[in-house]
C-alpha positions as CSV (number, residue, x, y, z in Angstrom):
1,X,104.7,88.7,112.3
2,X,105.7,86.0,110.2
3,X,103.8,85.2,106.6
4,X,103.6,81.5,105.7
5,X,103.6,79.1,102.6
6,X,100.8,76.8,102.7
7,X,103.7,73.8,103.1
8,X,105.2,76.3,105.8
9,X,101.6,76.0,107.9
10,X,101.4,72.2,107.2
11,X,104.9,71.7,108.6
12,X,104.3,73.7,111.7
13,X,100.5,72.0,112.1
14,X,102.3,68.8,112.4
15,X,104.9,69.7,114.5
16,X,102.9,71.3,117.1
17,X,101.1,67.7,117.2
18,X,103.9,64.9,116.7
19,X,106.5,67.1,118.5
20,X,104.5,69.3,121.5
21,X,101.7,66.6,121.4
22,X,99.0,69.4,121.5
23,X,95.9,67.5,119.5
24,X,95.1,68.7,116.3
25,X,91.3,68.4,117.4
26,X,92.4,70.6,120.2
27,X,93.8,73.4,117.3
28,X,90.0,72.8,115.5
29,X,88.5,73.6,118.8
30,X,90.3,76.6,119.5
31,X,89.9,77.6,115.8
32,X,86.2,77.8,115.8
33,X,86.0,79.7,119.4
34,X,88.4,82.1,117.5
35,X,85.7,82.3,114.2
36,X,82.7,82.5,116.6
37,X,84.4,85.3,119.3
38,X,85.3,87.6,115.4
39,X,81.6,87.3,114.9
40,X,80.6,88.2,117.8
41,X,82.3,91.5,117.9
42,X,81.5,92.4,114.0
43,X,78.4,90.8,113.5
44,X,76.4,91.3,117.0
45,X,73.3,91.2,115.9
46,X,73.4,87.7,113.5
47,X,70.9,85.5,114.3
48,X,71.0,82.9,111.9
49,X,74.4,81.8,109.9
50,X,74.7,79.6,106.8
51,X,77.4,77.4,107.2
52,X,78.8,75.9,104.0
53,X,81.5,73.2,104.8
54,X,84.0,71.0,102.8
55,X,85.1,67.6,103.7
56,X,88.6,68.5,105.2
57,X,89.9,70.3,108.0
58,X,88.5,73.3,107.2
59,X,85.4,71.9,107.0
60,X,85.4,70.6,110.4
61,X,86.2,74.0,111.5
62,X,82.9,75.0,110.2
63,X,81.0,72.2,112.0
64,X,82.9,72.9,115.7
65,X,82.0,76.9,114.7
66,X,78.2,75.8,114.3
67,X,78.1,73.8,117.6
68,X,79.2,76.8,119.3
69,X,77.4,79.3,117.7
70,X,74.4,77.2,118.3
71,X,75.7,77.2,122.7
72,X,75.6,80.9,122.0
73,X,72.1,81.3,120.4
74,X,72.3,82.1,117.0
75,X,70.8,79.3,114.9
76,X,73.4,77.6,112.5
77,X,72.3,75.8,109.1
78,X,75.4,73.5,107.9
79,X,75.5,73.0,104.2
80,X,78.1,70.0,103.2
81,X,79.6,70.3,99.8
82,X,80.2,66.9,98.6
83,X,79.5,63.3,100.0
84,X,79.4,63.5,103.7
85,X,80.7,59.6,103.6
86,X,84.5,61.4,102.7
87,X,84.5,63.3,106.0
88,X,87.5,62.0,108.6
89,X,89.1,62.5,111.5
90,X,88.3,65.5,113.5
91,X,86.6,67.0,111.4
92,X,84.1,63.9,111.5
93,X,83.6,63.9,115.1
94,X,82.9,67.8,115.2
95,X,80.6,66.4,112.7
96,X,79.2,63.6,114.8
97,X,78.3,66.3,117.5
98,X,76.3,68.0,115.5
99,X,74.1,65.4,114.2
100,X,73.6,64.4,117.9
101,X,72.9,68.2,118.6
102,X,70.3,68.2,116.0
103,X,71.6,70.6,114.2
104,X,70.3,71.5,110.3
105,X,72.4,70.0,108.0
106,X,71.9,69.5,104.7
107,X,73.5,67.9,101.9
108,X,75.1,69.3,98.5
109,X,75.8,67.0,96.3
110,X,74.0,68.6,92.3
111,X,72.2,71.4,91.5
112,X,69.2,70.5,93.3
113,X,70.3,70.4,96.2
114,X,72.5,73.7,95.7
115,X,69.3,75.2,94.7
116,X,67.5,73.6,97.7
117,X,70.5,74.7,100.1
118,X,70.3,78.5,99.0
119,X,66.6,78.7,99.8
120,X,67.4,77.7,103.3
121,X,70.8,80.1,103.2
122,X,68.8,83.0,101.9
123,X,67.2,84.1,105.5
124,X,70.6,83.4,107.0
125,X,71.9,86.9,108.7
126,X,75.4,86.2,107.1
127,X,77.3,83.2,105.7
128,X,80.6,81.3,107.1
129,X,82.9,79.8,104.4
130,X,84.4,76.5,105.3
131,X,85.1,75.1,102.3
132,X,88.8,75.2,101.3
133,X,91.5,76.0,103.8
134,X,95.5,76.1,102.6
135,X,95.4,72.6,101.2
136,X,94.0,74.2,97.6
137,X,96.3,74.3,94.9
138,X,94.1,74.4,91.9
139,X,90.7,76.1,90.6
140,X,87.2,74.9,92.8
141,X,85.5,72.7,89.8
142,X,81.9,71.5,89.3
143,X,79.7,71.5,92.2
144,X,82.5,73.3,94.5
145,X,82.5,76.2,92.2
146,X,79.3,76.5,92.1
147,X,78.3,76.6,94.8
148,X,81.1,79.4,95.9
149,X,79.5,81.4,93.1
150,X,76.3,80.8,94.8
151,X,77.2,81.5,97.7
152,X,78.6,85.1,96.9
153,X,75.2,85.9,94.6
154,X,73.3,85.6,98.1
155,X,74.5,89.3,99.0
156,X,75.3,88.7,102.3
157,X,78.5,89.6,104.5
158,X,80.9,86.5,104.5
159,X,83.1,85.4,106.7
160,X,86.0,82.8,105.6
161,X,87.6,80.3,108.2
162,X,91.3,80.8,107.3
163,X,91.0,81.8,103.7
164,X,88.3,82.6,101.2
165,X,87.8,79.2,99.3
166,X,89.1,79.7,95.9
167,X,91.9,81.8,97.9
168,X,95.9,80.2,97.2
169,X,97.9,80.6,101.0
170,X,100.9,80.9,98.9
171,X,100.3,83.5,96.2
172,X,99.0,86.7,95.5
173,X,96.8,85.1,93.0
174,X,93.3,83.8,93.7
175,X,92.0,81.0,92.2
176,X,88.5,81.3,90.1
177,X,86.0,81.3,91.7
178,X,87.5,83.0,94.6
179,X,84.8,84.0,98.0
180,X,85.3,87.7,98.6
181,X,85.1,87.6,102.1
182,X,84.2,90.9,104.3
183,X,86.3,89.1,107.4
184,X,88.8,86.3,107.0
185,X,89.9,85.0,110.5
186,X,93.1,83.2,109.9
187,X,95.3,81.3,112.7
188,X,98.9,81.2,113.9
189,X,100.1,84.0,110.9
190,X,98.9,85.0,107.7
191,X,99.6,83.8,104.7
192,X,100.6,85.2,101.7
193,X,97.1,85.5,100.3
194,X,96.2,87.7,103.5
195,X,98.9,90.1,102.7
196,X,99.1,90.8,98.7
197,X,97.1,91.8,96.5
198,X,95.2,90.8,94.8
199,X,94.4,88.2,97.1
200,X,94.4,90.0,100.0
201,X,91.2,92.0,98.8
202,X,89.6,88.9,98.6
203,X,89.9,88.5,102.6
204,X,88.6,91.6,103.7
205,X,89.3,92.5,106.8
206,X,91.9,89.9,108.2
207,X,92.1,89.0,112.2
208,X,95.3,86.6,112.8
209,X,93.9,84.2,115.9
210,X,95.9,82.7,118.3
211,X,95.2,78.6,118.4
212,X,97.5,77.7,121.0
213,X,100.3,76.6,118.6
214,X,103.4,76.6,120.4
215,X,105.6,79.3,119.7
216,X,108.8,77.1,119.0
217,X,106.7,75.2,116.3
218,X,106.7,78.3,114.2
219,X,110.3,79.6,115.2
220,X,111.5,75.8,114.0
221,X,109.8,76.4,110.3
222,X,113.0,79.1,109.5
223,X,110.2,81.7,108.2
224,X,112.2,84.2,106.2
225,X,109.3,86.5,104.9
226,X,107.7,88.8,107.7
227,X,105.2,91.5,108.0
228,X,105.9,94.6,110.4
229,X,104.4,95.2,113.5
230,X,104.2,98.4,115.5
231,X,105.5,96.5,118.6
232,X,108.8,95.7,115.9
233,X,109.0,99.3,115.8
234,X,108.4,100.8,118.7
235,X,111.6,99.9,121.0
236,X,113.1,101.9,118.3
237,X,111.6,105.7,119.3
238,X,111.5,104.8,123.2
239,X,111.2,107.7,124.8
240,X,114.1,110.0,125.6
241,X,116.3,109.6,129.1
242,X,116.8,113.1,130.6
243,X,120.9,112.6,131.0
244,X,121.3,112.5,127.3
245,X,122.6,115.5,124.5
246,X,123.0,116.0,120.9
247,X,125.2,113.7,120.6
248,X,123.6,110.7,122.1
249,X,122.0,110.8,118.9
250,X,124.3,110.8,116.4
251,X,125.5,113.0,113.6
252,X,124.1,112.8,110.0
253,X,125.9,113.5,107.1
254,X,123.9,113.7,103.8
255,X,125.7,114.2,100.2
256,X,122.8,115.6,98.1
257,X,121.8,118.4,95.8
258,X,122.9,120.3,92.9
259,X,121.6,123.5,91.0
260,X,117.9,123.0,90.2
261,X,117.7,119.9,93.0
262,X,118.4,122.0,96.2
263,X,114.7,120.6,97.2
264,X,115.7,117.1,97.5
265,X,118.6,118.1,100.4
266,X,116.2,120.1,102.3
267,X,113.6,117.2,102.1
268,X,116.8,114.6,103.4
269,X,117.7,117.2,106.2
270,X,114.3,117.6,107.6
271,X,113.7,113.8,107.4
272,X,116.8,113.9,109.4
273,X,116.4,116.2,111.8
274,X,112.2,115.2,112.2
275,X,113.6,111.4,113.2
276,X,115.6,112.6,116.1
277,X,119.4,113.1,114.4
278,X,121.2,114.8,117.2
279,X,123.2,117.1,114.5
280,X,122.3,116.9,110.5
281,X,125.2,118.5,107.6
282,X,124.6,118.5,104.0
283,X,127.6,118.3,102.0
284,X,127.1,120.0,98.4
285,X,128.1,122.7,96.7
286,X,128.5,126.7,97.4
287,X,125.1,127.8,95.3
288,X,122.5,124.8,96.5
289,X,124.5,125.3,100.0
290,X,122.6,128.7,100.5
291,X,119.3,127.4,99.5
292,X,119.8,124.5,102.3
293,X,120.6,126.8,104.5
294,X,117.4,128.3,104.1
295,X,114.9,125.5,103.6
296,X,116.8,123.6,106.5
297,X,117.7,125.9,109.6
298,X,118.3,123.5,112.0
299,X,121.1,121.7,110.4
300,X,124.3,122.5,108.9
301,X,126.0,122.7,105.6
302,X,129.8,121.7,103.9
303,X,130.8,123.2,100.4
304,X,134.7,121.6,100.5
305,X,136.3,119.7,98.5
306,X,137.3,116.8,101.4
307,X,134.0,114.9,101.4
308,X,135.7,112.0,102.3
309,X,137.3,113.4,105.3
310,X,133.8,115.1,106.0
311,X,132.1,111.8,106.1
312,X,134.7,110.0,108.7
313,X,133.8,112.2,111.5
314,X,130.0,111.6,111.1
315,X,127.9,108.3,112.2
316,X,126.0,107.8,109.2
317,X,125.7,109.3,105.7
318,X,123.2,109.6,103.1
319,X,124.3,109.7,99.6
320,X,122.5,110.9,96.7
321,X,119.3,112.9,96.5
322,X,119.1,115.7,93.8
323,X,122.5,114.5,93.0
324,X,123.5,115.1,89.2
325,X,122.7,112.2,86.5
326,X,126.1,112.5,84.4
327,X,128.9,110.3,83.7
328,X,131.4,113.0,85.6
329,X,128.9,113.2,88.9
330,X,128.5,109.0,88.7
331,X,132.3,108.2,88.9
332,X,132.4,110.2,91.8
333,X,129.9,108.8,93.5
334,X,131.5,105.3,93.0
335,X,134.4,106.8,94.5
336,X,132.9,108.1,97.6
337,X,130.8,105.6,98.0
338,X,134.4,103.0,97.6
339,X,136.0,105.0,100.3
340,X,133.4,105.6,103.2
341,X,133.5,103.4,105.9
342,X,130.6,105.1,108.3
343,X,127.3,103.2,107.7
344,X,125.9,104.5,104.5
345,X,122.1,104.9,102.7
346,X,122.6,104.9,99.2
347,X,119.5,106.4,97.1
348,X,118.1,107.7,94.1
349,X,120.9,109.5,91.6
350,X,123.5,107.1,94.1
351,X,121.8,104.1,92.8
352,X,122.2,104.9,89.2
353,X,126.0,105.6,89.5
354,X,126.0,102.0,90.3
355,X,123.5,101.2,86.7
356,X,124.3,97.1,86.0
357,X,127.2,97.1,88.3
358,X,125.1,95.7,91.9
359,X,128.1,93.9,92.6
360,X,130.5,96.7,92.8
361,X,128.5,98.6,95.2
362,X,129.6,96.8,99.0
363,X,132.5,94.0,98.0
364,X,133.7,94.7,101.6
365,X,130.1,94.0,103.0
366,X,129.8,97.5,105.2
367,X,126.9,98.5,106.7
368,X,124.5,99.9,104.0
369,X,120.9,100.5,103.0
370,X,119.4,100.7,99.2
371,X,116.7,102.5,98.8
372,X,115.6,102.3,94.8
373,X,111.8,102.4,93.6
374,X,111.4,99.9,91.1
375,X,113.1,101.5,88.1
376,X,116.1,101.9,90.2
377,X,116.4,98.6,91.5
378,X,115.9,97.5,87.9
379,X,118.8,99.7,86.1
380,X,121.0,98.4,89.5
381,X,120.5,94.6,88.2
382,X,120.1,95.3,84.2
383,X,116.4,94.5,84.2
384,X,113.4,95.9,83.4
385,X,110.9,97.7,86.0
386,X,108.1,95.0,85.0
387,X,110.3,92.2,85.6
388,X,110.8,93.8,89.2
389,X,107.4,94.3,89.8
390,X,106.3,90.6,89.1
391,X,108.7,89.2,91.2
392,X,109.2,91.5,93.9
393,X,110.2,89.3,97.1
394,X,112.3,87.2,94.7
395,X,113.9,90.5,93.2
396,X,114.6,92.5,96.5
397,X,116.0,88.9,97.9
398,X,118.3,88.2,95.2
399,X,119.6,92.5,95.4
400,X,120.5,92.3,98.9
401,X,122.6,89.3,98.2
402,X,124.1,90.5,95.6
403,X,125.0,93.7,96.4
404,X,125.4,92.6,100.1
405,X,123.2,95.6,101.2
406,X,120.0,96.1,103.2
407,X,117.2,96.5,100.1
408,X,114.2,99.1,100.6
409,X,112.1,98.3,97.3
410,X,109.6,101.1,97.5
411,X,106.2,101.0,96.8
412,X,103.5,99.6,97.9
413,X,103.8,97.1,100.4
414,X,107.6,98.5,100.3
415,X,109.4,95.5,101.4
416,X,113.3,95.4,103.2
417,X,115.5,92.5,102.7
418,X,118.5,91.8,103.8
419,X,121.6,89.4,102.6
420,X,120.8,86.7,104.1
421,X,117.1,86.3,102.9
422,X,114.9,87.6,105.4
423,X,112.7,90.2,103.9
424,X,109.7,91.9,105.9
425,X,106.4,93.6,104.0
426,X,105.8,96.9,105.3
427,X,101.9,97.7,105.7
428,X,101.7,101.2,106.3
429,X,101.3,104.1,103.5
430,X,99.0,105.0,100.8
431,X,98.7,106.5,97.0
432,X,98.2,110.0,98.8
433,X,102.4,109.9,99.1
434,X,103.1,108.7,95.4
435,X,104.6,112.4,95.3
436,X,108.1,114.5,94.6
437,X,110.8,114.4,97.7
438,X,108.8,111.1,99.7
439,X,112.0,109.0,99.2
440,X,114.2,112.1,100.2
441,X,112.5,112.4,103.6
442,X,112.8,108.3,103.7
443,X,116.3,108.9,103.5
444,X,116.9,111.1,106.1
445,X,114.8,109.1,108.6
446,X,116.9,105.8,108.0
447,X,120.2,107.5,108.3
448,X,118.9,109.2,111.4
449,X,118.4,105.6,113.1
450,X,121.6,104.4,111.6
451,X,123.4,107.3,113.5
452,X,121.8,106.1,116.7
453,X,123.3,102.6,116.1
454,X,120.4,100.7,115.0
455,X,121.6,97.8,112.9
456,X,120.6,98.5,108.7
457,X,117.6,96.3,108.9
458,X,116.2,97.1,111.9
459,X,117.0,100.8,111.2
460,X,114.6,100.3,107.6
461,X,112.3,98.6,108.9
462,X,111.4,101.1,111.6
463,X,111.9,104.2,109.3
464,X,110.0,102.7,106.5
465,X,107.0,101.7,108.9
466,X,107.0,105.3,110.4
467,X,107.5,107.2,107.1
468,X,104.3,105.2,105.8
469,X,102.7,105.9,109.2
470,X,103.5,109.5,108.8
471,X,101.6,109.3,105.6
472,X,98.4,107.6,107.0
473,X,98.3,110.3,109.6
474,X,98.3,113.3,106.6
475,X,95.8,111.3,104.2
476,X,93.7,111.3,107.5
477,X,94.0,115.2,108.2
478,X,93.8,116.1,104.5
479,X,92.9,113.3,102.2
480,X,94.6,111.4,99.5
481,X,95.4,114.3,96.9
482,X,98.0,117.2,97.3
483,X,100.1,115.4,99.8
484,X,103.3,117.1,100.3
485,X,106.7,115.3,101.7
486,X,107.5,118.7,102.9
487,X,104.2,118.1,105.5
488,X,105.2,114.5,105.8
489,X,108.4,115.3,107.2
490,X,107.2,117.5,109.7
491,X,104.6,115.5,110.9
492,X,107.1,112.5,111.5
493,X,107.4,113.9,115.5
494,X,103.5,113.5,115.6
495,X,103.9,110.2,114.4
496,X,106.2,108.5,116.8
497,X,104.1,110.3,119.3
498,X,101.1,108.3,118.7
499,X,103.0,105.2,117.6
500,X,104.3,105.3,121.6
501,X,100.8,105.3,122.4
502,X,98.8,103.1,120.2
C-alpha cells in the first residue's frame, strides 16, 4: 500500500482527471459515500451530525456527505468556516444541492457565530471535519483555529474527511491546532500523517477508501515509500506441496555465538528452523557449540576452522549474533563477510565490525540484508543514534545506497529499504518485544526466506511483518510485559498459520 506526499496526491488527483477523464466531482461523490458508508458501520446509532466545512475541496466533501447522510436519515447541520462567497467548483455545486435540499447551514464567520454554531453542534450525535484536506501547509489561524479548538471542546467522537484539519499529509508533525479524530477516512492511500506518529494518533482509527482513482494514476506517481500488507506477505508462506523435502527449503548457515552469548545462536537457529529452513547449522566454536546443541536440537552445529568453505555449500548465512566486540573478532568478520558469496544477513556484532566503514561492506553489490537498531545503523554511518531517529526514512534510504544492501532499521514502525530507494513501513509489533534475543530470532527468519530464494527485500519485508505479527499474537495471549523471544520464536508457526487465514 503506497504512502503519499501531499504533492504526490495532487499529482495523481489531476491525472486521473486530465489523463483518464474520470471527473473530479465524480472523486467528491464517491468520497462522501465512502465517509457516510464508515459511519454507518461505526456510528449506527447517530442521528444528528455537525458538519463543519471549509471552502475547498474538502469542504465540498462535507456538503456531498451531508446530502447523503440527509437521503439516509440522519439529520445533518453544515457549519461553513469562512465566507461562503469563496466556495468554487464542485465543491459549490455539492453546495448548491444543499441549499435547494433545505438543508441547515449556517455561517462562521467571528465569534458569534462560532458561539452561535456550537449551540446548534452541541445536540449533534458526533461531528464530521471538513475543513482542511492535504492542501495545508501551515498552522489554522484566527477563526479557523478556533473554531477546530471548538470543535474538539464539544466532547464528541469525530470523524475527519481525509485528514484531521490541523493534520500535515506530508509529515509526522501536526500542525497546532490539530482535530484528534476517533476515525479518519482517507482515499486512494494514506499519507504520511496516517502512518507516523505523532500524527497518526491524531487520525484515530484510519480506513483507506477506494474513490475510483484509476490504478495507473497512482502507479505513474513513482511512489517510493510503502506500507506492508498481509496480502504482500502472504504468497510468501503459501502452503506446502506434498512432493517437496528438506531441501526444497533451503539450508541456513548462521555464524553466531561466543562464551557468555550462546543465547543469541539458539535464538537465530530457532528463528530459523520456526520460519520453515529445511536444514539450520551454526558455525561457532567447540564450548558455545555444546550449549547450541542443546538449546537448538533440531539443527546442527560446525566448530572448524573452514568457515568459508562451510558457508559455500549453504543457501543463505547469517552473520553475527553473540558474536565477540573486539578488534581480533571484527577483522574477521570483515574477512568472512569479503569472501562469502551465498546471500548473506548481516546483524548486530556483524554490523559493528563494519563501525564508519558502510561502504566497505558490499562493493561487489551481493545479495545482503542489514539488520541494525538505531545505534547500529548510526556507528555503520558515523552518526549519532538521535540523528537516525529524526530522519529515519531519509537515514535507512541513504544506508541501503550506500552500503548497497537491503536496510531493516528496527524499531518501531521498522522500516526496509533497499538501494534503489524504495523503503516500506512495517506496521506490525509492539513495546511488549523491546526485549533481549528479538533481533536474533529476526535473523533467523530472514535468512530462512533468503534460503528459499526470496529476493533480500521481499525476503525482509515478509519476515519483518511476521516477526512483528508473531509479537501481536504473544502480547494478546500474555500482555505487554515479560515477553520472551524464546516464546516469540516458537510461536512464529502459529503465526503464518493464521496469517494464511486472515
Amino acid at each position: 500500500m503506497h504512502i503519499l506526499t501531499s504533492d504526490q496526491m495532487k499529482s495523481i488527483d489531476r491525472r486521473a482527471t486530465e489523463r483518464f477523464g474520470v471527473p473530479s466531482i465524480v472523486l467528491m461523490e464517491n468520497a462522501a459515500l465512502a465517509v457516510v458508508d464508515a459511519m454507518g458501520d461505526h456510528y449506527p446509532d447517530c442521528d444528528r451530525a455537525a458538519i463543519f466545512c471549509g471552502l475547498g475541496a474538502n469542504g465540498g466533501d462535507g456538503f456531498a456527505v451531508a446530502r447523503h447522510l440527509e437521503q439516509r436519515g440522519v439529520v445533518p447541520i453544515v457549519f461553513i468556516v469562512g465566507d461562503r462567497k469563496k466556495i468554487g467548483g464542485d465543491a459549490a455545486a455539492n453546495l448548491a444541492i444543499c441549499e435547494r435540499l433545505g438543508l441547515q447551514i449556517h455561517d462562521i464567520v467571528d465569534d458569534d457565530s462560532l458561539n452561535e454554531a456550537l449551540v446548534h453542534a452541541s445536540d449533534a450525535d458526533l461531528v464530521i471535519d471538513a475543513i482542511f484536506g492535504t492542501g495545508l501547509n501551515r498552522a489554522p489561524e484566527g477563526l479557523y483555529a478556533e473554531t477546530i479548538v471548538s470543535m474538539m471542546e464539544l466532547g464528541l467522537p469525530i470523524v475527519a474527511v481525509d485528514l484531521p484539519s490541523g493534520a500535515n499529509a506530508s509529515s509526522a508533525e501536526t500542525f497546532e491546532p490539530c482535530v484528534q479524530a476517533a476515525l479518519t477516512i482517507t482515499f486512494a492511500a494514506p499519507k504520511i500523517c496516517h502512518v507516523f506518529e505523532p500524527a497518526a494518533v491524531s487520525c484515530g482509527e484510519v480506513i483507506v477508501a477506494d474513490i475510483s482513482i484509476p490504478t495507473a494514476a497512482i502507479e505513474d506517481e513513482n511512489i517510493t515509500l510503502a506500507l506492508t500488507t498481509p496480502s504482500d506477505v502472504r504468497p510468501h508462506f503459501a502452503p506446502r506441496l506434498a512432493s517437496t523435502h528438506k531441501g526444497t527449503y533451503g539450508h541456513v548457515a548462521i555464524i553466531a555465538g561466543s562464551p557468555g552469548r550462546s543465547g543469541a545462536a539458539v535464538l537465530a537457529a530457532r528463528g530459523a528452523i520456526r520460519s520453515g529452513a529445511g536444514l539450520v547449522t551454526v558455525a561457532t566454536d567447540a564450548e558455545t557449540a555444546r550449549l547450541v546443541n542443546a538449546g537448538s536440537i533440531e539443527s546442527m552445529t560446525y566448530s572448524g576452522d573452514d568457515v568459508i568453505a562451510f558457508a559455500k555449500g549453504k543457501d543463505a548465512v547469517l552473520i553475527g549474533p553473540g558474536l565477540p566486540d573486539d578488534k581480533t573478532s571484527y577483522a574477521r568478520v570483515r574477512g568472512l563477510v569479503a569472501a562469502i558469496e551465498r546471500p548473506l544477513v548481516i546483524d548486530a556484532s556483524a554490523l559493528n565490525a563494519f563501525e564508519s566503514r558502510a561502504s566497505d561492506i558490499n562493493p561487489s553489490r551481493r545479495p545482503r540484508v542489514l539488520t541494525p537498531h538505531p545505534g547500529e545503523l548510526a556507528r555503520l554511518l558515523g552518526t549519532t543514534a538521535s540523528e537516525v531517529n529524526a530522519h529515519r526514512i531519509d537515514v535507512a534510504r541513504e544506508a541501503a545506497r550506500l552500503t548497497g544492501c537491503v536496510v531493516v532499521l528496527k524499531g518501531f514502525q521498522s522500516l526496509i529499504a533497499e538501494p534503489d530507494g524504495h523503503v516500506n513501513v512495517n506496521p506490525t509489533g509492539n513495546p511488549g518485544m523491546a526485549t533481549g534475543g528479538m533481533g536474533d530470532v529476526l535473523g533467523g527468519m530472514i535468512a530462512a526466506l533468503l534460503a528459499r530464494g526470496i529476493d533480500p527485500f521481499h525476503a525482509a519485508i515478509a519476515a519483518v511483518y511476521v516477526h512483528g505479527f508473531t509479537g501481536d499474537m504473544l502480547k494478546d495471549e500474555m500482555g505487554d510485559t515479560g515477553l520472551a523471544a524464546g516464546d516469540l520464536a516458537e510461536r512464529i508457526p502459529h503465526a503464518i498459520k493464521r496469517l494464511r487465514e486472515t
